[in-house]
C-alpha positions in Angstrom: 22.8 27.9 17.2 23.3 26.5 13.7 26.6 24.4 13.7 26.4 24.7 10.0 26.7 27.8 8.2 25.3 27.1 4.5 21.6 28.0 3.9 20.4 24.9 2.3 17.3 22.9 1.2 16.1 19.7 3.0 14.2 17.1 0.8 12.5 14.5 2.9 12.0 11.2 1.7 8.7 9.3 2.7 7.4 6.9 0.7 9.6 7.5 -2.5 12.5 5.8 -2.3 14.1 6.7 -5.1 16.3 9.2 -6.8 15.1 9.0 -10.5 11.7 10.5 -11.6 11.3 12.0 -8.4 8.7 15.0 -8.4 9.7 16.8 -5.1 13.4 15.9 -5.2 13.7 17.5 -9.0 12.1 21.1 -7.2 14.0 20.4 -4.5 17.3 20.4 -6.7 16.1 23.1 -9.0 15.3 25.0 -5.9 18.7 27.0 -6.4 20.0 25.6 -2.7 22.3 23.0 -2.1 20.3 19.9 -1.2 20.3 18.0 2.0 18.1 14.4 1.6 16.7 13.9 4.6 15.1 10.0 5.6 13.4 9.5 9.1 12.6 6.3 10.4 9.3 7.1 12.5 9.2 5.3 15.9 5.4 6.5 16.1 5.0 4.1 13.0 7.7 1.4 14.1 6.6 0.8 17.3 2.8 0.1 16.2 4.8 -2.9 14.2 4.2 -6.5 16.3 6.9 -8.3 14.2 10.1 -7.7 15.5 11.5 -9.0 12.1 8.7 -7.1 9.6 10.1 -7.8 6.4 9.0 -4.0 5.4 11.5 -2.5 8.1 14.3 -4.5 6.7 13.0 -3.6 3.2 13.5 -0.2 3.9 16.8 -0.3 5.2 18.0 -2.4 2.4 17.0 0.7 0.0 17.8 3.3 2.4 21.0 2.4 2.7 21.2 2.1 -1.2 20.3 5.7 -1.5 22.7 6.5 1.3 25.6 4.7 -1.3 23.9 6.5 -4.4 24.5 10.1 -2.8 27.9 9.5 -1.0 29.1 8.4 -4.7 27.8 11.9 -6.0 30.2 14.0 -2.7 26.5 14.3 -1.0 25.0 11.9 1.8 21.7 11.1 2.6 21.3 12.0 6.4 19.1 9.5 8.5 17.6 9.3 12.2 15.1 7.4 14.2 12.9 8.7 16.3 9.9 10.6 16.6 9.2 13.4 13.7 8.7 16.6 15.0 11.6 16.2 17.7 14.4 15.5 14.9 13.0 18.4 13.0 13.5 20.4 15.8 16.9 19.3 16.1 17.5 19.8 12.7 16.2 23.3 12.8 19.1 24.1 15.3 21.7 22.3 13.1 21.2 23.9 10.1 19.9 26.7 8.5 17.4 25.7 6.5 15.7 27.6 3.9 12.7 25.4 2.2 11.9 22.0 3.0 11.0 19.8 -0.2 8.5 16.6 0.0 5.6 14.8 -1.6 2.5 14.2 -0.8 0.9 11.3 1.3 -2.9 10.9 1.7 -3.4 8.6 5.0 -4.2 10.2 8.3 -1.3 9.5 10.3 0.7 11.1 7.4 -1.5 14.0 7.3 -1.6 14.7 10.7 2.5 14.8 11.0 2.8 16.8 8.3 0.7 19.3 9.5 2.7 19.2 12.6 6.0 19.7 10.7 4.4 22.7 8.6 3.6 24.2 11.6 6.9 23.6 13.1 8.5 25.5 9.9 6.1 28.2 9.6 7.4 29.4 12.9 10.5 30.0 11.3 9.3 31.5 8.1 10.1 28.1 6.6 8.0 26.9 3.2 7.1 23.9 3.3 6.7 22.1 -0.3 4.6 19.1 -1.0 4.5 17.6 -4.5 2.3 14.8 -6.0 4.4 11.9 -6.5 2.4 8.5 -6.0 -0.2 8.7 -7.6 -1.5 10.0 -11.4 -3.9 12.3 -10.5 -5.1 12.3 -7.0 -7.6 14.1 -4.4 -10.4 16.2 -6.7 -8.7 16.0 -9.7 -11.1 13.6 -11.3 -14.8 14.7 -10.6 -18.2 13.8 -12.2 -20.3 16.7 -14.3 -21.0 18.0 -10.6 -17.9 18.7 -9.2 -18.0 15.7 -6.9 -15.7 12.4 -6.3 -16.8 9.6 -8.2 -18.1 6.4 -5.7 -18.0 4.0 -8.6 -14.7 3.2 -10.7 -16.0 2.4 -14.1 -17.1 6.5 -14.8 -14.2 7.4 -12.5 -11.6 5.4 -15.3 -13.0 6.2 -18.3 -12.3 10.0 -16.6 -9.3 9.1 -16.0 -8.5 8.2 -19.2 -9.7 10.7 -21.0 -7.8 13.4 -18.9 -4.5 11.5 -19.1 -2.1 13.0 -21.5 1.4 12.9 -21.7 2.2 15.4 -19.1 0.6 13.3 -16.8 3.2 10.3 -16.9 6.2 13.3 -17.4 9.9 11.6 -16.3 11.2 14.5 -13.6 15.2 13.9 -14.4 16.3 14.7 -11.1 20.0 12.7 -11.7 21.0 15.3 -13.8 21.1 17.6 -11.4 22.6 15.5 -8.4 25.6 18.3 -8.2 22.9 20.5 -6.4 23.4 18.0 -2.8 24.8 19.9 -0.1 28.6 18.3 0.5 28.7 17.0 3.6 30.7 13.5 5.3 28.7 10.7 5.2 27.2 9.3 8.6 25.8 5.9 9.7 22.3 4.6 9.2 20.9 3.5 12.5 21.1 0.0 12.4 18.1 -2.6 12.6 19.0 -3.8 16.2 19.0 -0.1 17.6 15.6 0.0 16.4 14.6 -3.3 18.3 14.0 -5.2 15.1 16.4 -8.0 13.2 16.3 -8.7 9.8 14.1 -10.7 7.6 14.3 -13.8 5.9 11.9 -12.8 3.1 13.0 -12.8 -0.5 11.8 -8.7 -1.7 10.4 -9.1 -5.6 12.1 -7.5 -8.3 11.5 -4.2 -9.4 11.8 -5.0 -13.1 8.5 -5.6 -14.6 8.9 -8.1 -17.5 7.3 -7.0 -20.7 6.5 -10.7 -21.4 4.6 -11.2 -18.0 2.7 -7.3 -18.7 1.7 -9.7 -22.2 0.2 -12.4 -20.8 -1.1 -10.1 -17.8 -5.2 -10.5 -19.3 -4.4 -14.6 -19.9 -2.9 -15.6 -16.9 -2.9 -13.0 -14.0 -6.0 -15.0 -12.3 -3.7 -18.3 -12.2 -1.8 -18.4 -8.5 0.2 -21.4 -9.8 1.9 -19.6 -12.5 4.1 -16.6 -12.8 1.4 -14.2 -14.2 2.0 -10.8 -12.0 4.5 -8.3 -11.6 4.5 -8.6 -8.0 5.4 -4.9 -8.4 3.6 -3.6 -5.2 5.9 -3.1 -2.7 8.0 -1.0 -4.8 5.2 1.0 -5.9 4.0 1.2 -1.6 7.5 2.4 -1.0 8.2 4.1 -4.3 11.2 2.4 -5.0 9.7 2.6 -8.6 7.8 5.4 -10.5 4.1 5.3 -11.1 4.5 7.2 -13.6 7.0 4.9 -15.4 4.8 2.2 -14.7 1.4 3.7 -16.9 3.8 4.3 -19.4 4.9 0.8 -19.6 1.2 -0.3 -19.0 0.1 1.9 -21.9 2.4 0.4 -24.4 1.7 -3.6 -23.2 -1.1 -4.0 -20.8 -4.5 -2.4 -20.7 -5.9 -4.4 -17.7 -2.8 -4.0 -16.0 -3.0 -0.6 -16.4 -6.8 -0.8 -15.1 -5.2 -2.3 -11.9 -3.1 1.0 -11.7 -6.4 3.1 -12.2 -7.9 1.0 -9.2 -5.3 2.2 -7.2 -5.3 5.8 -8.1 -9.3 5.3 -7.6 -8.8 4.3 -4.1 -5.7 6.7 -3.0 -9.1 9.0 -4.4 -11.6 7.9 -2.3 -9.2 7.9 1.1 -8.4 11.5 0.4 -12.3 12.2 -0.1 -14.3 10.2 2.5 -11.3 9.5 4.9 -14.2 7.9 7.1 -13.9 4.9 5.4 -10.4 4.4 7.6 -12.6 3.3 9.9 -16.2 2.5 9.3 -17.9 1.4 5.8 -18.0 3.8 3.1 -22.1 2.5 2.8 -23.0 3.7 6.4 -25.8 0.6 6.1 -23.6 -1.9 6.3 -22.2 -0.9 9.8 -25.3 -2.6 10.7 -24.0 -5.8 10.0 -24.2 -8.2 13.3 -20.3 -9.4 12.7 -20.0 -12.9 14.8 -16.6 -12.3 15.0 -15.4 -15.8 16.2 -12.5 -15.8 17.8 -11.2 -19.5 16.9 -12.6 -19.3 13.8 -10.5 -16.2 13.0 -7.9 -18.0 14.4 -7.7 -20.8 12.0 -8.5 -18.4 9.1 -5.3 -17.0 9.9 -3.2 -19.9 10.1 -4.7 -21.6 7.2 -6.1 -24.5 9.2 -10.2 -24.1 7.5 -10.1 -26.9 5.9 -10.8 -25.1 2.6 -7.5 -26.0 0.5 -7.5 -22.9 -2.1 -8.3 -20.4 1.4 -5.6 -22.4 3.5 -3.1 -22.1 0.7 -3.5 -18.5 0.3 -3.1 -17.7 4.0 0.1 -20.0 4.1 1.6 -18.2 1.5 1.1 -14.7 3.0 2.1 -15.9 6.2 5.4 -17.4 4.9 6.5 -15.3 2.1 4.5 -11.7 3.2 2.3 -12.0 -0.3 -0.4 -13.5 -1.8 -1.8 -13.9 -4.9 -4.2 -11.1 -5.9 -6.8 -13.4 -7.0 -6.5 -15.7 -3.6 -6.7 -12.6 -2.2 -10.2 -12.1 -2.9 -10.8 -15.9 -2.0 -9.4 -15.6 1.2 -10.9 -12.3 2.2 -14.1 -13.2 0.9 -14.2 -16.4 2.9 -14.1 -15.0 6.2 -16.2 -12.1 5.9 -19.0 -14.1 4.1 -18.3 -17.3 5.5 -17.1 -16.7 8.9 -19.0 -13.5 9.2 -16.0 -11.8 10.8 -15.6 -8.2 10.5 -13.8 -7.0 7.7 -11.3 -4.3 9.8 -10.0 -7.6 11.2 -9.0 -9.3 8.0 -7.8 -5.5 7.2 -5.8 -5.5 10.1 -4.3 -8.9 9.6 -3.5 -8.1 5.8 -2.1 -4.8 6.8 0.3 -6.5 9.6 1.4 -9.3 7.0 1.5 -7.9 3.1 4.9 -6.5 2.0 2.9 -4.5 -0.7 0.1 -2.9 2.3 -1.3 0.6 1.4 -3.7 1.3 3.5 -6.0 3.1 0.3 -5.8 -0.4 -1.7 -6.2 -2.4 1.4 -9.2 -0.9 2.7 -11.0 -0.9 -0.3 -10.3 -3.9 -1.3 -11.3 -5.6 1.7 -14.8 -3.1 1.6 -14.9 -4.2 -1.9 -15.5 -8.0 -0.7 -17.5 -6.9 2.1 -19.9 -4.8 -0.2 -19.8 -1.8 2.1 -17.2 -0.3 0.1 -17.8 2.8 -2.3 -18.1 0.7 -5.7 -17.9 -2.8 -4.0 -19.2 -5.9 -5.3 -23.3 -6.6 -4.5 -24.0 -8.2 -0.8 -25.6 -10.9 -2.2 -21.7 -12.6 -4.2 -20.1 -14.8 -2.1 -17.7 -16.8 -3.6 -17.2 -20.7 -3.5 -13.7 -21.9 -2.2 -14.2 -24.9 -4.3 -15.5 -23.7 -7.2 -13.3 -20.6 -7.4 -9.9 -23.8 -6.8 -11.3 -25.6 -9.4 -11.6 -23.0 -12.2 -8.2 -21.1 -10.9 -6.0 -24.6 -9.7 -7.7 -27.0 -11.4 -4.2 -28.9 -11.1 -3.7 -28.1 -7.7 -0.7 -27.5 -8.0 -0.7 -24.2 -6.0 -2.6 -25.5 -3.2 -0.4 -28.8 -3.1 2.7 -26.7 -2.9 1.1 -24.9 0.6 -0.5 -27.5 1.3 1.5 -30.4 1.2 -0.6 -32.7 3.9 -3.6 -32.4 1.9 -5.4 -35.8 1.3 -4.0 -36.9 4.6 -5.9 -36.8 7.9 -3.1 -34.1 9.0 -5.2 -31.9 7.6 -8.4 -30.7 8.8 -12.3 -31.1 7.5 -14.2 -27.6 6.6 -15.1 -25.9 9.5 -18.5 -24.8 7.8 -20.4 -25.7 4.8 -20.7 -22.9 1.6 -24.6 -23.6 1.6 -25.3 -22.9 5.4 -22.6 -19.9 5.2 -24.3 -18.3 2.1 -27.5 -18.6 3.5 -26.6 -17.2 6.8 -24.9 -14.6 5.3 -27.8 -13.6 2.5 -30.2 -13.7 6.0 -27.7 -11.4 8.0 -26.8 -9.2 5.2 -31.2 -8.4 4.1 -31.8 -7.6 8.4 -29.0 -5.4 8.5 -29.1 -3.2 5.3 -33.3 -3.5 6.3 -31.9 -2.1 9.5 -29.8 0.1 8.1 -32.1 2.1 5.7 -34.4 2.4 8.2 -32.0 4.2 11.0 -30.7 6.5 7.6 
């Protein structure tokens, strides 16, 4: 039995943490119900957390509870609860009488897989059940070839993109002005960090301003770890504490390779949605063939930053200590221990996944098949980069490894645990058997 007696609209919030330019919160206030916002903090994700003090959970409550403060100002209140999905919805269903349930869209498996548990849930009831795209510019099939297919390679799949944009596309969805649609209801208490066994974090969040001066010098000095050349802007576009839209527009009027970053997102978001395969196994089904060595200690040290390669070390340090790491390091690092290590790529996925404040798993995959060359447009087999070469063009100073590293030079810290000219070489050999291999079994 209902304890409340107005029919009303639920909008859940996922991964859109925001009020402003908010596509299934506008519907949801235009919807002609009073409004209740609705967040869930999902033990079935949680508990998969090993960190006890993730700076993401603590991320989350921060702006959660900003929302909460946002609505109760407006007579509204954003209701929250931990716990497993489909059991609060139930509960929800016997609380209120709900008429329509407002959210947007998310493309990863777990995400699809609950929502198509919720739908079902509603359906029962004669409930709609409203999904919006939100996170992306255009997502799923909405960029095809001349066939009708997804595009595997990004170049033809952004000048498509391009070309289709128009100003619709990047459209600001004004929900504040019509914030007197919330259902009125008192305000109750977020569950606190503790009750969901974690503590808070020490990590510093980035802003979510992105400067127009940095977005300027994006194409000079985004490649440079040492100095302040990216927006850092990826957290708040994983949690969608910003707009994406709002960020092509600002791309469009200062940035064109930053915008091309943005495509390379929508790009993967695409391929996830297409070929959700690649979740697990390469996107090129040859290069599951790959013999992995997967050393244990090696991975190990990789992980600490302990190979004795100082621009690889560095970059592992800082993502270990601060929960990012330079984009370009990023490919350093990554590229280091699946060509140099030969180590698997899922486990450098996993450990980026379990460290980055800015992980989606669409970006994250593909960038790591990307390195690995078994990804859908990924770089050839046959490129593996040079820690040394790649710190001397980037750090030539070294002044980003020095502040990671500050035993370097010392004999606190440790020789290289392989050489680049046996690595490439093994690699190059392991890399032609199995792709020989490979086009053979296909």
């Amino acid at each position: 039995m209902s304890t409340h007696t107005t029919q009303i609209a639920v909008f859940w919030f996922r991964r859109d943490l925001r009020i402003e330019d908010n596509t299934g919160l506008y519907h949801a206030l235009n919807s002609g119900y009073p409004v209740l916002p609705l967040f869930i903090f999902d033990s079935d994700i949680l508990d998969q957390l090993e960190d006890r003090d993730d700076g993401r959970v603590t991320f989350i409550h921060q702006v959660v509870s900003d929302l909460q403060q946002a609505f109760d100002k407006q007579g509204g209140t954003l209701l929250t609860h931990y716990g497993k999905p489909v059991k609060i919805w139930k509960q929800l269903l016997r609380e209120y009488i709900i008429v329509a349930v407002y959210t947007n869209h998310d493309y990863e498996s777990y995400a699809i897989n609950r929502d198509t548990k919720i739908r079902e849930l509603l359906q029962t009831r004669g409930i709609p059940f409203h999904t919006y795209k939100d996170q992306v510019i255009f997502e799923k099939q909405e960029i095809v070839n001349g066939q009708g297919n997804p595009y595997k390679v990004f170049t033809p799949y952004s000048k498509k993109w391009l070309a289709t944009l128009t100003d619709a596309h990047t459209q600001h969805f004004l929900s504040g002005e019509h914030i007197s649609a919330l259902y009125k209801s008192q305000s109750e208490l977020i569950p606190s960090l503790p009750e969901m066994g974690f503590q808070k974090s020490a990590l510093i969040f980035p802003s979510m301003e992105v400067r127009e001066d940095i977005l300027e010098e994006y194409a000079r000095e985004r490649n440079f770890p040492a100095k302040p050349g990216t927006t850092k802007i990826g957290i708040h576009l994983r949690f969608g504490t910003v707009s994406i839209r709002e960020m092509v527009r600002k791309a469009i009027q200062h940035s064109d390779i930053w915008l091309n970053e943005l495509i390379w997102r929508d790009f993967y978001m695409m391929i996830l949605a297409n070929f959700p395969h690649v979740e697990q196994s390469a996107c090129k089904p040859a290069y599951d063939q790959i013999q992995w060595r997967n050393n244990e200690q090696e991975y190990k040290l990789w992980c600490m930053g302990q190979t004795g390669y100082p621009i690889v070390d560095a970059g592992m340090r800082e993502l270990n200590a601060t929960g990012f790491m330079h984009n370009r390091v990023r490919m350093i690092t990554a590229s280091f221990l699946v060509k140099h290590l030969l180590i698997d790529w899922r486990w450098g996925e996993a450990y980026f996944a379990g460290k980055l404040l800015d992980y989606e798993l669409a970006s994250n995959n593909g960038s790591w098949q990307w390195i690995a060359g078994s990804g859908c447009d990924a770089a050839p087999y046959f490129r593996v980069f040079n820690p040394n070469t790649q710190a001397a063009k980037f750090d030539k100073a070294k002044e980003y490894i020095k502040k990671w590293i500050p035993e370097l030079g010392t004999p606190d810290y440790p020789k290289p645990i392989i050489t680049h000219e046996f690595a490439r070489e093994r690699v190059l050999a392991t890399y032609l058997e199995a792709l020989k291999k490979g086009m053979s079994v296909g």
